[in-house]
N, C-alpha and C positions, 0 to 999 in steps of 0.2 A: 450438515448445517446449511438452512437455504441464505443468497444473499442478502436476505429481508432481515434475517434474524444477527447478520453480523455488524460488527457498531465500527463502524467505518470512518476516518479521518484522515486530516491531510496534515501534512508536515508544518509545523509552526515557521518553516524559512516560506511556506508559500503566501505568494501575493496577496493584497485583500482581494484583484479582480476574482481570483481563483480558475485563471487562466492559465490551460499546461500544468498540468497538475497531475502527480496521482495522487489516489485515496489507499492505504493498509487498513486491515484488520487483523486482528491477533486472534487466535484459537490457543490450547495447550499444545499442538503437533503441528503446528504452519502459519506462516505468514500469508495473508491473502492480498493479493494488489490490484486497480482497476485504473482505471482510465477516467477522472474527473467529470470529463468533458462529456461522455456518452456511457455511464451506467448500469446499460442497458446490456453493452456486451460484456460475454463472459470474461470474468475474472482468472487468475493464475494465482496458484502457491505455490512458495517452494519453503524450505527446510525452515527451522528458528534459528540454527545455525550459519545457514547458508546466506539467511539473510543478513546475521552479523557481522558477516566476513564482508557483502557486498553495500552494507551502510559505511563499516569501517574503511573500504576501500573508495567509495564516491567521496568521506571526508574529507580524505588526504590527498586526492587530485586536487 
């Protein structure tokens, strides 16, 4: 799936500047994450899992 075709957003705790930020998208097999600010570079996914362990754990900090 190319980046064009993924539906991209950003956390409802983010700013209105939309400053520092990243953007997720969801597939059925992986979270995709980027970098708000610039787009343009490539993106990273990791697990559905992996990422719920690592949203659960940035909560509780």
């Amino acid at each position: 799936m190319s980046t064009t075709e993924l539906a991209w957003f950003k956390s409802s705790f983010s700013g209105s500047q939309g400053d520092d930020c990243v953007e997720v998208a969801l597939t059925e097999q992986v979270v995709c994450v980027r970098d708000s600010k610039d787009v343009t570079r490539p993106h990273f996914t990791v697990g559905r899992e992996e990422w719920t362990r690592f949203v659960g754990f940035a909560a509780g900090a």
